[in-house]
Each structure stands twice: as C-alpha cells, then as structure tokens.
C-alpha positions as CSV (number, residue, x, y, z in Angstrom):
1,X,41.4,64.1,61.9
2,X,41.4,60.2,62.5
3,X,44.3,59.2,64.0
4,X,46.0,56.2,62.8
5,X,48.2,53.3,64.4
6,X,52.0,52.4,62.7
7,X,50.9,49.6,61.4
8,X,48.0,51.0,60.2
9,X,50.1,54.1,58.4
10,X,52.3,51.2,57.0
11,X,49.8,50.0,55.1
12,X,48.9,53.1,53.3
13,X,52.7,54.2,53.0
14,X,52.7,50.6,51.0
15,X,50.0,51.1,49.0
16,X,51.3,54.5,47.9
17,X,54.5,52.6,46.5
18,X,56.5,53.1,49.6
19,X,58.9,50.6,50.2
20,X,61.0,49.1,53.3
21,X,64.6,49.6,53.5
22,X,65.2,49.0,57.2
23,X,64.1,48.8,60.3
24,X,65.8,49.8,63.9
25,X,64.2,49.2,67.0
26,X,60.7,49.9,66.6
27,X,60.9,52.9,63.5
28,X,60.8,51.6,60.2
29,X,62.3,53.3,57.3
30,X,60.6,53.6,54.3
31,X,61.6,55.2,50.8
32,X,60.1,55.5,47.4
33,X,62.3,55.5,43.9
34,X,62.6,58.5,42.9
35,X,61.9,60.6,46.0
36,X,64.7,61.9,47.9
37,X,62.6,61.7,51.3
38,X,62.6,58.7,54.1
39,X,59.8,58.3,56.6
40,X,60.5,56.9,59.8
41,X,56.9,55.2,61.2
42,X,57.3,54.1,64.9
43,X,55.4,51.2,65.1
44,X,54.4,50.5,68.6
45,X,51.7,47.8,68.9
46,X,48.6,49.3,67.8
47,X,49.5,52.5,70.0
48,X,48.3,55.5,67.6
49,X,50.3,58.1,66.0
50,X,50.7,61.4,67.9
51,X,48.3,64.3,65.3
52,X,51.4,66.4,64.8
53,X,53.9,63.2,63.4
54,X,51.0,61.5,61.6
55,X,50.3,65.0,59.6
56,X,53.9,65.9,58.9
57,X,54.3,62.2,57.7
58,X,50.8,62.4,55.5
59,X,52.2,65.6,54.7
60,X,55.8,63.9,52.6
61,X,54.0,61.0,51.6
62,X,51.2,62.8,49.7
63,X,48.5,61.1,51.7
64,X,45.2,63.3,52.1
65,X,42.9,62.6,55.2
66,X,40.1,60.9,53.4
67,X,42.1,58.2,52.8
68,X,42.6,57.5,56.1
C-alpha cells in the first residue's frame, strides 16, 4: 500500500465530501452530513501516515487503495 502524507489524505477526504469542522494542534477534524463518524488526520508537514492509521481512516471514509 502507498502510504500517503495528511495533507495528502486531506485532499481525498475533501473530495469525498468530507468537510472541516476544527482543527486542534496539528489533527484536523473532519465530518461528512449525514455520517455519524469524525476523522481526525494529523497533519505533520509532509511526514506520511503510519499503514495501520491511514487504513483504518480509508477504512471509515470509504476510500479504496487505488485511489490513492
């Protein structure tokens, strides 16, 4: 699996009709209408995701790997 930075997840997150509530310290909140699930991204510079978080959130999001 590619993995992906924050910012990089961000933009997918945002194309999937993700939207930002809030953001505290470095995690940014996301939520979609209609969906009772938030996803916290940790965006740290262009660090990437750890496999295990960046699954879980692709996972709750809907997103599958080839879009990546």
């Amino acid at each position: 699996m590619k993995s992906v930075s924050g910012k990089d997840f961000i933009k997918l997150l945002e194309k999937k009709g993700w939207e930002l509530r809030r953001v505290k310290g470095s995690h940014h909140i996301y939520a979609q209408a209609g969906n009772l699930f938030r996803i916290s991204v940790p965006v740290h510079g262009n660090a990437p995701l750890k496999l295990g978080l960046q699954k879980h959130l692709m996972k709750i999001a809907e997103i599958d790997e080839s879009e990546l």
